[in-house]
C-alpha positions in Angstrom: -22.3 -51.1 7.6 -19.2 -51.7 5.7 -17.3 -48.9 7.0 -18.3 -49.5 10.6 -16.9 -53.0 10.3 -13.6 -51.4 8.4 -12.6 -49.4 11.4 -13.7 -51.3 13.9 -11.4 -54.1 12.9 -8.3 -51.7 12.6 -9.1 -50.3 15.6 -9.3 -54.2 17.0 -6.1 -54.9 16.0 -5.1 -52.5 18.8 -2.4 -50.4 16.6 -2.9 -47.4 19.1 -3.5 -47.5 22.8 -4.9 -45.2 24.3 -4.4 -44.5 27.8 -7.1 -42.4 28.2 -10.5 -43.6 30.0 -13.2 -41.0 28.1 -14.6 -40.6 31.5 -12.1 -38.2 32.8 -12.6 -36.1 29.9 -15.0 -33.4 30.2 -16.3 -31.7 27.3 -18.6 -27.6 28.6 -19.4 -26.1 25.7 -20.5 -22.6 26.1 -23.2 -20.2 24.1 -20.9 -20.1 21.7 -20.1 -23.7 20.6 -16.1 -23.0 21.9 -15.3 -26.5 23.4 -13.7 -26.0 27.3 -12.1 -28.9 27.9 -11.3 -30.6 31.1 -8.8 -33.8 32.2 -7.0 -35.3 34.6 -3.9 -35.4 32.3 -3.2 -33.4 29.0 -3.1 -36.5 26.9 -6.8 -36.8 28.3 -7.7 -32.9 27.1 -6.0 -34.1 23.8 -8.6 -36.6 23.8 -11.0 -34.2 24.7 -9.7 -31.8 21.9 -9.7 -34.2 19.1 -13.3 -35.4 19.8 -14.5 -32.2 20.0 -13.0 -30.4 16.7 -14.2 -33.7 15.2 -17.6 -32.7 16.3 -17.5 -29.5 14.6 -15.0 -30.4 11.6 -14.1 -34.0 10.9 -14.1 -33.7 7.2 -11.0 -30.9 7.4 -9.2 -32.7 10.0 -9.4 -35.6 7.4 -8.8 -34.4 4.6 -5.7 -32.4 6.5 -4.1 -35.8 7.5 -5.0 -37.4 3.9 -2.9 -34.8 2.6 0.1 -35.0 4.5 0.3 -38.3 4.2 0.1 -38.1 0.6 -3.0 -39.9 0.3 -5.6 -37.0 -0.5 -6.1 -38.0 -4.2 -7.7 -41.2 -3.5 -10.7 -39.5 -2.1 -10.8 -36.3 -4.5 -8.9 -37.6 -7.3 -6.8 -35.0 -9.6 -7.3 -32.3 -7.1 -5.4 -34.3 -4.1 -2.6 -35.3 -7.1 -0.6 -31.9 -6.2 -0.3 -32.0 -1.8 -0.2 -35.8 -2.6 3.2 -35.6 -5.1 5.0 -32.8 -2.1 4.1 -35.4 0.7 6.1 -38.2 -0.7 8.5 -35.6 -2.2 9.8 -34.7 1.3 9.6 -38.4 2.7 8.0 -37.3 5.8 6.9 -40.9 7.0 11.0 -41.7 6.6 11.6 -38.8 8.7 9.3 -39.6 11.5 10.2 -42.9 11.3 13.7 -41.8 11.6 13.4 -39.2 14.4 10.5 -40.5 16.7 13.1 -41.6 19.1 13.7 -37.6 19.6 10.1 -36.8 21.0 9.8 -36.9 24.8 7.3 -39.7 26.6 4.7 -37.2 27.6 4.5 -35.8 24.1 3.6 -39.0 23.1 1.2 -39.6 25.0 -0.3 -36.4 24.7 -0.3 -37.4 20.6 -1.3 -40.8 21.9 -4.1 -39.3 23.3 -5.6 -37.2 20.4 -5.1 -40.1 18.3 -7.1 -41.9 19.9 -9.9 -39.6 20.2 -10.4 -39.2 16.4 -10.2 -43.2 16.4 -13.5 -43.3 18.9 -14.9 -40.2 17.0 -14.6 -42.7 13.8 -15.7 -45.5 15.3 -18.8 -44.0 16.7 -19.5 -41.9 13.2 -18.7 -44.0 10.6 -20.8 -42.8 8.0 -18.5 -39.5 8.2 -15.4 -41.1 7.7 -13.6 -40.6 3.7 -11.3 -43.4 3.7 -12.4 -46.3 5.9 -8.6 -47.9 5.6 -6.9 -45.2 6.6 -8.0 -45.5 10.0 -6.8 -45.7 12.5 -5.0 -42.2 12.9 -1.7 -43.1 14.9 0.9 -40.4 16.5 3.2 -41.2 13.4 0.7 -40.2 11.0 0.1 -37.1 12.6 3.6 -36.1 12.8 3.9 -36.9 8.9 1.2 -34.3 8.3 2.0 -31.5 10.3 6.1 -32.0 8.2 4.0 -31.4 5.6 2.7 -28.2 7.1 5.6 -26.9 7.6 7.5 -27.7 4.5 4.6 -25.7 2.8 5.2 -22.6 5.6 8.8 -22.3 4.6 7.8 -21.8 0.7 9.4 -25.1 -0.1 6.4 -26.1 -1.9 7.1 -23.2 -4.0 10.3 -24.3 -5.3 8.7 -28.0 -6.1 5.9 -26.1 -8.7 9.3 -24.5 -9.9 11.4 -27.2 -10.7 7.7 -29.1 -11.6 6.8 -26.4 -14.4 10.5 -26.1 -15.2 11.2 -22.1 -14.2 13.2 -22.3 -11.7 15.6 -20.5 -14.0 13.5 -17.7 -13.7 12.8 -18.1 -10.2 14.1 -15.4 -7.7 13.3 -15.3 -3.8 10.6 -13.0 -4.3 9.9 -9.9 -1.9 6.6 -11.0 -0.5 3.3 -9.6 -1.3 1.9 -9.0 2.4 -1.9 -8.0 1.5 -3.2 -11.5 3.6 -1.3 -10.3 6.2 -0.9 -10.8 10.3 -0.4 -8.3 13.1 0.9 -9.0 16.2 0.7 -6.0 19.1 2.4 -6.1 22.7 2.3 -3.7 25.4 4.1 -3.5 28.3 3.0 -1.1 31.2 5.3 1.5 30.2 2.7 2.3 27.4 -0.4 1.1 29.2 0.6 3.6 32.4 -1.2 0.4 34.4 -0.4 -2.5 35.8 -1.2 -4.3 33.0 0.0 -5.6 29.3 -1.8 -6.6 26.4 -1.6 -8.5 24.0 -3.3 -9.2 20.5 -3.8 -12.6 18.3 -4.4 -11.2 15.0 -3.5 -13.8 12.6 -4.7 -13.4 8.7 -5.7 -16.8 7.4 -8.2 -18.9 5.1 -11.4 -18.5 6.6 -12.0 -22.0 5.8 -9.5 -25.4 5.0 -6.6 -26.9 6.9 -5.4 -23.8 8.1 -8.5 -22.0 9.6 -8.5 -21.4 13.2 -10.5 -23.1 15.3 -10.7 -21.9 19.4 -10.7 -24.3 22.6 -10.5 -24.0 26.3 -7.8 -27.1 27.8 -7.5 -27.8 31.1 -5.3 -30.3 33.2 -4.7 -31.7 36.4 -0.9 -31.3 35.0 -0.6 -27.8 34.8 -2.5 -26.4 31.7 -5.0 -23.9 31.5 -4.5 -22.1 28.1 -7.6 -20.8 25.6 -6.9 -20.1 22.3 -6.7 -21.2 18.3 -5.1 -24.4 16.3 -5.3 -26.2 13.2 -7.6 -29.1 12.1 -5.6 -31.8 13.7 -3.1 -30.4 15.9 -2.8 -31.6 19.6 -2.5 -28.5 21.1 -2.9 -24.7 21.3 -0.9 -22.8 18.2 -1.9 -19.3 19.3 -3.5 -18.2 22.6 -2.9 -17.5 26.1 -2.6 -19.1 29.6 -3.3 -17.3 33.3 0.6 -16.2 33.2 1.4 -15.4 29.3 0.7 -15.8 25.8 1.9 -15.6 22.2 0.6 -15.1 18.6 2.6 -15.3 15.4 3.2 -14.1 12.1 4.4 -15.6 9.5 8.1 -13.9 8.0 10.6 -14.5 5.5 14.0 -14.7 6.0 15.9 -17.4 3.6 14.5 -20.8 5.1 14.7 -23.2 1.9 17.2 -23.6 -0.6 17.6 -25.1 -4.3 20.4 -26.6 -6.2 21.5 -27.8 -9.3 23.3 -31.0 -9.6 26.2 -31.4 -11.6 25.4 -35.1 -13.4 27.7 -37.5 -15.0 24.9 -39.2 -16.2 21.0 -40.4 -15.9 22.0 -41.9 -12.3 25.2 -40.1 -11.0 26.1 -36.6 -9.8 29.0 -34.8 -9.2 30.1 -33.3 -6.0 33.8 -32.4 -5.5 35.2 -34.3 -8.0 33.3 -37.5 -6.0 30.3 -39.4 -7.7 27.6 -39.8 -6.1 24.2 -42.1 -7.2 20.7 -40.7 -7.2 18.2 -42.7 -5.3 15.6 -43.4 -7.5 12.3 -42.9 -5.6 8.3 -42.9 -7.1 5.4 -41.1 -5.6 1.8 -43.1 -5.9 -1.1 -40.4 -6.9 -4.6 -41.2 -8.2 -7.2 -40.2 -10.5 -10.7 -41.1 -10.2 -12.6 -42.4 -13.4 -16.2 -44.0 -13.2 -15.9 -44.7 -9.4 -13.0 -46.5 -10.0 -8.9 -45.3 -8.6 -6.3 -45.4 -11.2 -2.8 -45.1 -9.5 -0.3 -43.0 -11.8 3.7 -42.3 -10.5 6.3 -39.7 -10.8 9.6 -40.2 -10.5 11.6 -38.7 -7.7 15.3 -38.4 -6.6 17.4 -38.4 -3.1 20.6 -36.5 -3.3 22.8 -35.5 -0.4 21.2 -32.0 -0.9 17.5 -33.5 -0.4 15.0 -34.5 -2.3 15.6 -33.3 -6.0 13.2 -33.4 -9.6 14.7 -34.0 -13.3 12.9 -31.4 -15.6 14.1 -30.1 -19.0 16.9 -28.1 -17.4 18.6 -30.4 -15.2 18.0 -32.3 -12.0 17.0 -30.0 -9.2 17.4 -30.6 -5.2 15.6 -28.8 -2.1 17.3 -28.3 1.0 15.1 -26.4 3.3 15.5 -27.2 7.3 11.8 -27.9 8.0 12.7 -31.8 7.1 15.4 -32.1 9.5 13.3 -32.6 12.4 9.9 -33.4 13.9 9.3 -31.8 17.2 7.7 -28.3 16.7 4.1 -29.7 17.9 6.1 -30.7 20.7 7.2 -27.4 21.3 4.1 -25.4 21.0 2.3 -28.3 23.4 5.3 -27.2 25.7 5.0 -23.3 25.2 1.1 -23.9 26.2 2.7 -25.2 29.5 4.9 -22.0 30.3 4.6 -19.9 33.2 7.4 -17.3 32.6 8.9 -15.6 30.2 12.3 -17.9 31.0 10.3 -20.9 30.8 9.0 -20.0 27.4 12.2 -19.1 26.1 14.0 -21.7 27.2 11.5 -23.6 25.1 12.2 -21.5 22.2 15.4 -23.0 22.1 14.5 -26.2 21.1 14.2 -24.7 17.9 12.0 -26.6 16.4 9.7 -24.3 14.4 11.3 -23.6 11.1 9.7 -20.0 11.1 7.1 -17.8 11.9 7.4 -13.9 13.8 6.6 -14.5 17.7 4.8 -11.8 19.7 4.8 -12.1 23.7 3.0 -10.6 26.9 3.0 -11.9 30.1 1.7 -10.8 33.7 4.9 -9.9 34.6 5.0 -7.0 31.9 7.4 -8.8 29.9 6.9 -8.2 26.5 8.7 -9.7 23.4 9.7 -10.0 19.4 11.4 -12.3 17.4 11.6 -13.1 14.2 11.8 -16.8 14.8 13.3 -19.8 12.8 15.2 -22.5 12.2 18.1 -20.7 9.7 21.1 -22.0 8.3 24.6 -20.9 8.7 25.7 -20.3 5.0 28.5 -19.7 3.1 28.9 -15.9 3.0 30.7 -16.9 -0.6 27.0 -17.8 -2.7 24.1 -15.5 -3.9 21.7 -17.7 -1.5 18.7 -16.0 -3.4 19.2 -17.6 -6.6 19.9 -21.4 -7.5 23.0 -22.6 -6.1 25.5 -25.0 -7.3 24.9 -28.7 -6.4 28.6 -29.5 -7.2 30.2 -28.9 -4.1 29.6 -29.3 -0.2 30.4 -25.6 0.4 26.8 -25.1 -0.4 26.0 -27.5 2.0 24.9 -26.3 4.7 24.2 -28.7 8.1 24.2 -26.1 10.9 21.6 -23.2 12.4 21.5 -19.9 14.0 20.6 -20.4 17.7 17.7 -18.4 18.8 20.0 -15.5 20.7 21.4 -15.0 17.4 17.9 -14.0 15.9 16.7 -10.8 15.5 14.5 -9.6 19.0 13.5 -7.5 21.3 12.6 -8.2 25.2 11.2 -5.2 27.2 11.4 -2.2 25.2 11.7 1.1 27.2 9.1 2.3 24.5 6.6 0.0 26.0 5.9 -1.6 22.6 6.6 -3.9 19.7 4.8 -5.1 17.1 5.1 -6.9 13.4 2.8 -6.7 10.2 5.1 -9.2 8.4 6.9 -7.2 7.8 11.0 -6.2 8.3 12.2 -7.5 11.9 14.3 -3.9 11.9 11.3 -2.1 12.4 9.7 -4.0 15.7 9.7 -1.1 18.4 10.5 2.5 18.6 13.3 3.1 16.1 16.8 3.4 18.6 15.6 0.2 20.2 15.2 -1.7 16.7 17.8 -4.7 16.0 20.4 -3.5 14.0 20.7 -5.4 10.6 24.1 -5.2 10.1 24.6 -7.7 13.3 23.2 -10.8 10.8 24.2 -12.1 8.0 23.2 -11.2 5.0 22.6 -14.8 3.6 19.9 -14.8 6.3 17.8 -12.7 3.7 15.7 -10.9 6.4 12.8 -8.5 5.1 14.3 -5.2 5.0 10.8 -3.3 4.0 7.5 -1.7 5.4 4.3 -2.3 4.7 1.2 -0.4 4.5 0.2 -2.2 7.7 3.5 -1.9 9.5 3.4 1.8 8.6 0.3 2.5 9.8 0.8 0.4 13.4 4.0 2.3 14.0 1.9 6.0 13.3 -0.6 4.9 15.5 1.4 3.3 18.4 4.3 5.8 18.8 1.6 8.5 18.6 0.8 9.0 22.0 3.2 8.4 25.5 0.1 6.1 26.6 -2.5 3.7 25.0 -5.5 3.1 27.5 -6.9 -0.5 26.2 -9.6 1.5 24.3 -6.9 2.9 22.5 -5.3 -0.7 21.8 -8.8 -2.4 20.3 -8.9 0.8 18.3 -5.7 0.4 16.8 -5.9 -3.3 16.0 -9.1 -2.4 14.5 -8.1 0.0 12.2 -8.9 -0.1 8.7 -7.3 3.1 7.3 -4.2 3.3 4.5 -1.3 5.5 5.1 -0.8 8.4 3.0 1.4 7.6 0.6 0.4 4.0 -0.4 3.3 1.3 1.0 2.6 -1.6 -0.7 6.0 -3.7 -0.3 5.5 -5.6 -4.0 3.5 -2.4 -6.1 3.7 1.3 -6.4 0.2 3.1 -8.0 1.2 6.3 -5.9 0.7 7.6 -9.7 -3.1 7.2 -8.7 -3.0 10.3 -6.6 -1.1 12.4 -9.1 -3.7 11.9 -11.9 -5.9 14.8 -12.6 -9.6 14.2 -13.5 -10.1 16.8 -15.8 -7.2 14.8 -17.8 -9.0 11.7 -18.0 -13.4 12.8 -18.1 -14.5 9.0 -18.9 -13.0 7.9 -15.8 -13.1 11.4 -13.5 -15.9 10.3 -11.5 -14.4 7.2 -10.5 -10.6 8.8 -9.9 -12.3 11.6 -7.9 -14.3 9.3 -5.6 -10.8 7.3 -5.0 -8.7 10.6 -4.7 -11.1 12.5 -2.3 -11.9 9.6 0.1 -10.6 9.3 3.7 -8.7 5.9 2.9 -10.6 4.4 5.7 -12.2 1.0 4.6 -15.5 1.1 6.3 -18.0 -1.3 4.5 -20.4 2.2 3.9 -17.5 3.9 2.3 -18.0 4.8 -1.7 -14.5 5.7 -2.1 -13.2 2.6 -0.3 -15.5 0.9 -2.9 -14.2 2.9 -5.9 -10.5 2.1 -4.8 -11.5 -2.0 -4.1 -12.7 -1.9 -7.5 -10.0 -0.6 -8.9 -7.5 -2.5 -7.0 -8.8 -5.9 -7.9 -8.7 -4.5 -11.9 -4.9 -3.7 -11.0 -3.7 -6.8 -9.9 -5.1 -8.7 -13.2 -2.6 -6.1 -14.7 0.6 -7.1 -12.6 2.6 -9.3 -14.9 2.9 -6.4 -17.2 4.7 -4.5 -15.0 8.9 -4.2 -15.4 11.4 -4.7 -12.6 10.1 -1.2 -10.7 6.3 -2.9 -10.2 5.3 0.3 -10.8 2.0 1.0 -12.0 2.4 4.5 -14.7 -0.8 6.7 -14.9 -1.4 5.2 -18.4 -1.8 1.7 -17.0 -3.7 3.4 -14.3 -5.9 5.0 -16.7 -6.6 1.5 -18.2 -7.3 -0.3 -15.1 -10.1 2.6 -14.4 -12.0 2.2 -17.5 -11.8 -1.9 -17.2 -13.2 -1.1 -13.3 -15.5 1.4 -14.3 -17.3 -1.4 -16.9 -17.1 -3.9 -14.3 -19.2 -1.2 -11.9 -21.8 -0.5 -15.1 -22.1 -4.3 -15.9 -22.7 -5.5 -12.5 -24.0 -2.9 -10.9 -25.7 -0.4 -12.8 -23.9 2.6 -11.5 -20.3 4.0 -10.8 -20.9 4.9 -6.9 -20.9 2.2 -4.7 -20.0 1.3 -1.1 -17.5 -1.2 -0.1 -20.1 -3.9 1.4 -22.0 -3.7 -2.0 -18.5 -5.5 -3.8 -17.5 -7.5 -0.5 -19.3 -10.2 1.3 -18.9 -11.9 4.5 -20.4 -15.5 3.1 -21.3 -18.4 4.8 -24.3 -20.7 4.2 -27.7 -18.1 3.6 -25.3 -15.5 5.6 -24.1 -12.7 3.4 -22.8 -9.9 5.7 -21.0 -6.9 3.6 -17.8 -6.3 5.5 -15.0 -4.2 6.2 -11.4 -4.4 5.0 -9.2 -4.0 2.0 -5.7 -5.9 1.6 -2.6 -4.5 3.6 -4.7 -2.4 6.1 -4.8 -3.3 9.6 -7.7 -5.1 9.6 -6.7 -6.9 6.6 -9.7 -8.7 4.0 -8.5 -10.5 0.8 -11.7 -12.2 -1.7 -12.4 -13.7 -5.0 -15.0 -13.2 -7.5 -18.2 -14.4 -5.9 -21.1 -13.7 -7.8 -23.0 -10.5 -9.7 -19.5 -8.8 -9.9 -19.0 -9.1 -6.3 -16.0 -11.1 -4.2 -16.4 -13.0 -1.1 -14.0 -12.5 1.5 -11.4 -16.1 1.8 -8.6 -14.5 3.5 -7.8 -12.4 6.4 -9.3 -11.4 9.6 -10.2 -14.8 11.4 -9.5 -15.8 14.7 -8.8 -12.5 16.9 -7.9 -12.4 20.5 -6.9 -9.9 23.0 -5.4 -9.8 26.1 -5.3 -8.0 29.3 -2.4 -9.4 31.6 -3.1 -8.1 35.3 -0.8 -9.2 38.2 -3.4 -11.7 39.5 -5.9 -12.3 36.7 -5.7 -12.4 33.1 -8.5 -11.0 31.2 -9.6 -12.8 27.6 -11.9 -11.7 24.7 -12.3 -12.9 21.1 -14.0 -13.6 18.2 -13.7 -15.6 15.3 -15.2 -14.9 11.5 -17.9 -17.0 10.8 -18.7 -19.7 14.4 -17.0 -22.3 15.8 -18.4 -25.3 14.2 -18.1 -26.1 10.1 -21.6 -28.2 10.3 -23.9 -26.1 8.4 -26.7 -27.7 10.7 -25.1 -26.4 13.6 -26.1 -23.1 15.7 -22.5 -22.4 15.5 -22.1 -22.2 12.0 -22.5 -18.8 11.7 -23.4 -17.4 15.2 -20.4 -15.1 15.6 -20.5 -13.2 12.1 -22.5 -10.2 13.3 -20.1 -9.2 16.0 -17.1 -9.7 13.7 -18.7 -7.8 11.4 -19.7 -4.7 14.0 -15.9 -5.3 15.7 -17.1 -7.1 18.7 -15.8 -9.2 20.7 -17.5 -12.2 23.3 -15.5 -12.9 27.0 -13.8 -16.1 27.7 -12.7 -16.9 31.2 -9.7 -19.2 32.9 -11.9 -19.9 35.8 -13.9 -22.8 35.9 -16.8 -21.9 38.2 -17.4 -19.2 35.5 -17.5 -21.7 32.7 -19.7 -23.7 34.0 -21.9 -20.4 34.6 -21.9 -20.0 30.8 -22.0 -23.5 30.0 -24.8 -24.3 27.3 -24.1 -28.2 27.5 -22.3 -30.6 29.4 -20.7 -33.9 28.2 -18.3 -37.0 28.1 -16.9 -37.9 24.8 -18.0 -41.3 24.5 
């Protein structure tokens, strides 16, 4: 009773209004759980949206928003202390405050909207609600979480553990280790030899948490009509497509956060061309939890015309990363769900807004499209960008940004393809139609490698003059490693070098590894031997020098330690893939496909009786067939729409992920409502 009477008094006070009426919101779920969701405006579909998530995941959507707005640790204590410190770190609710002005009146609403469905969700289930007083959710605190979001996609929270654990001396914008991976796939009809493009979402993320997918069907009386994925608590459509078009990303890494040292004069005062400046003395508020009771502790933080900066044994340490500078990239997603052309969508694209992430493009037209998308600085040519810079003079300032002509992409290959594995933006299409990366500047830091899943895509895709859409599901569901192993962060080539007679305790096992197929079939003994093994390998990183290379005698070691793991827990040297790797959700253990940096991309931790369960990777997959007239949709995501282990949903579409299926969605309403399993108002 108390928390009823919490929120319904905040929500009394009439801090949001809602210009929705809950009765032109239409809510068709289908056998599937996937919410289809129908309005007369699209602040009325947010509504819809928000209701519906909350349905099948309130408690992420919550404890997303407690996070960003730096409040997680008063529900969960010590574990919240770390998301709560980077919140307030980046002053997010300063910047929203700061910028609202900048969003357009029918964002707002459309936030408006969603905010005030989780408000009605709250009010009408208030024994699921973790913090009564933080209710109600308003636009503002919405924007303030998704800043956090971001901040965290640009690696920014990185650099705050550095400066936190005082390394940053040590620390080096790293080449990144690309075995969670995404893949992104377009083809235009030049490679299709139809009147047709396709497209795939393949996305690699947590199966579970903030940024798990989660799939929905909007529809307005104002133009949209888009199915696809987004985050717990986000207004709108992150990945999917509309009748005309659609996108998917993955994420990349060019240079999109910065750190400095400052140059003090003393405990309050810095240093910047020969002009003092003062330190703005700021705390962050966490809390621990002891006997049921909330005891607030603080950390001391800094504002410096760099950004937000940290004192640590070493110095005082600032973070300039462009993320923070403003706060309309929901805005522009919510507006790339609108777009019926490929000049609509880019014009979009040059809001800007997104600090980063690799976009992939199709559209009924046959227009396909890269780029390797982001908000990135103009530097000073003058500074090693990849190391700490010096926080003593303004020429390390930087306050301006690449537009998005002058990022790497390609529109309408003649090759009739492009694709990205996360990996370098140089290798996107058929190699004379590649940007050139002598045309940007250096201090842009784009990836300059290959992957094992970037090598294998461009085999398999510039393999044949023509991919029949058979051919396209087979090649995003391919789970075989190139030959020789491209891992962009680890050489163990030396594996395959090794001869068994040389090494008879371990020969079984290297012979298994060395004669298999390298296809990662869940009934495969060598892809078993090699996850084994490849797990052992990575507790073994740090000992490797500058060349990550792994020699035959480290090899050698890493065998024996898998080889006792495989006697330990299993009794036996030989065994198949799904034996080590589970699908897991609830009673539901599936073994499953996959190993890290192939195509179809798997990533666990240790589980139980030796095995892992799968976290990471294949989740929310989509693909797309873009006719002249009608747009064709199918997907699948990796355990069921809903989070409620009560639900049917919870684990209803794990079999045909595991068996590489796929279920239809449809545009059309009339066909909806064919499939529809129920019908309701949110109210």
């Amino acid at each position: 009773m108390r928390y009823r009477f919490v929120i319904l008094f905040a929500l009394a006070l009439g801090i949001v209004h809602a210009q929705v009426n809950p009765e032109d919101v239409e809510i068709i779920r289908d056998s599937y759980g996937v919410p289809h969701i129908y309005g007369k405006t699209d602040a009325d579909t947010a509504y819809g949206l928000a209701w519906a998530h909350a349905e099948d995941n309130f408690l992420t959507i919550q404890k997303a928003y407690l996070a960003g707005n730096g409040v997680l640790s008063r529900w969960n204590g010590k574990k919240g202390i770390g998301a709560d410190f980077v919140a307030q770190f980046i002053q997010s609710a300063e910047t929203v405050d700061r910028l609202y002005h900048t969003l357009s009146d029918e964002f707002v609403e459309v936030i408006k909207g969603y905010a005030a469905g989780l408000n009605s969700y709250a009010k009408h289930h208030p024994d699921e609600v973790m913090i009564p007083d933080f209710f109600p959710i308003t636009p503002k605190k919405m924007l303030i979480y998704s800043q956090l979001q971001l901040f965290a996609s640009n690696q920014g929270d990185k650099l705050v553990e550095a400066i936190y654990n005082n390394r940053i001396d040590q620390y080096e914008k790293p080449i990144h280790e690309d075995v969670y991976g995404s893949n992104l796939i377009a083809l235009s009809s030049r490679k299709t030899k139809i009147e047709e493009s396709f497209l795939t979402i393949n996305t690699h993320q947590p199966l579970e948490g903030p940024t798990s997918w989660y799939e929905a069907h909007l529809v307005s009386e104002e133009g949209t009509n888009i199915i696809g994925a987004t985050f717990p608590g986000a207004p709108c459509i992150l990945t999917g497509a509309n009748e005309f078009l659609g996108w998917t990303h993955t994420v990349n890494y060019p240079d999109k956060a910065d750190v400095y040292q400052l140059e003090m004069k003393n405990k309050t005062s810095y240093i910047v061309d020969g002009e003092e400046y003062q330190l703005v003395k700021k705390k962050a508020k966490m809390f621990l939890r002891f006997l049921g009771l909330q005891i607030p502790i603080y950390k001391t933080f800094y504002q410096s015309i760099y950004g937000p900066a940290l004192k640590n044994k070493s110095g005082v340490f600032a973070i300039r990363t462009p993320s923070t500078t403003n706060i309309n990239a929901l805005e522009q997603w919510w507006r790339m769900n609108k777009a019926r052309s490929f000049s609509e969508f880019y014009s979009v694209l040059e809001w800007n807004a997104l600090p980063g992430y690799n976009i992939g493009y199709a559209d009924r037209n046959d227009t396909i499209f890269y780029i390797s998308n982001g908000k990135i600085p103009r530097r000073n040519p003058s500074y090693n960008w990849q190391k700490t810079l010096p926080g003593n003079t303004k020429k390390t300032l930087w306050d301006s940004y690449y537009t998005t002509k002058e990022l790497p992409q390609v529109i309408a290959p003649q090759a009739g393809y492009v694709y990205n594995a996360n990996h370098s933006p140089f290798y996107s299409t058929a190699p004379d139609e590649n940007p050139n990366p002598d045309d940007y500047d250096k201090a842009m830091n784009y990836e300059t490698y290959n992957n094992n899943r970037s090598t294998r895509l461009f085999e398999l895709l510039s393999d044949k003059d023509s991919l029949s859409y058979f051919d396209f599901k087979r090649i995003k569901y391919d789970h075989t490693l190139p030959t020789p192993l491209n891992y962009n962060f680890v050489d163990f080539n030396a594996l395959y070098e090794m001869k068994p007679k040389d090494y008879p305790d371990v020969a079984d096992l290297l012979g298994d590894i060395q004669g298999w197929d390298r296809v990662a079939s869940a009934d495969s003994y060598g892809a078993g031997a090699f996850a084994v093994l490849y797990y052992t390998l990575g507790k073994y990183y740090s000992r490797l020098g500058p060349s990550k290379t792994f020699n035959p005698l480290l090899i050698y070691t890493c065998l024996k330690v898998a080889k006792k793991h495989l006697l330990k827990h299993f009794g036996m040297t030989r065994i198949r893939l799904g034996d080590f790797q589970k699908l897991v959700r609830g009673d539901n253990e599936l073994p499953i496909f996959g190993l890290p940096d192939v195509v179809t991309a798997m990533r666990g931790n240790p589980y139980k009786n030796g095995q892992i369960k799968i976290e990471h990777g294949e989740s929310y997959i989509a693909l797309i067939r873009f006719g002249k007239t009608k747009t064709y949709f199918e997907s699948v995501i990796s355990y069921g729409n809903s989070s409620r282990p009560d639900s049917p949903h919870y684990t209803d579409q794990m079999e045909m992920y595991q068996h590489f299926q796929t279920k239809p969605m449809w545009f059309d309403r009339e066909i909806v409502l064919k499939n529809a399993n129920k019908i309701y108002r949110p109210k």
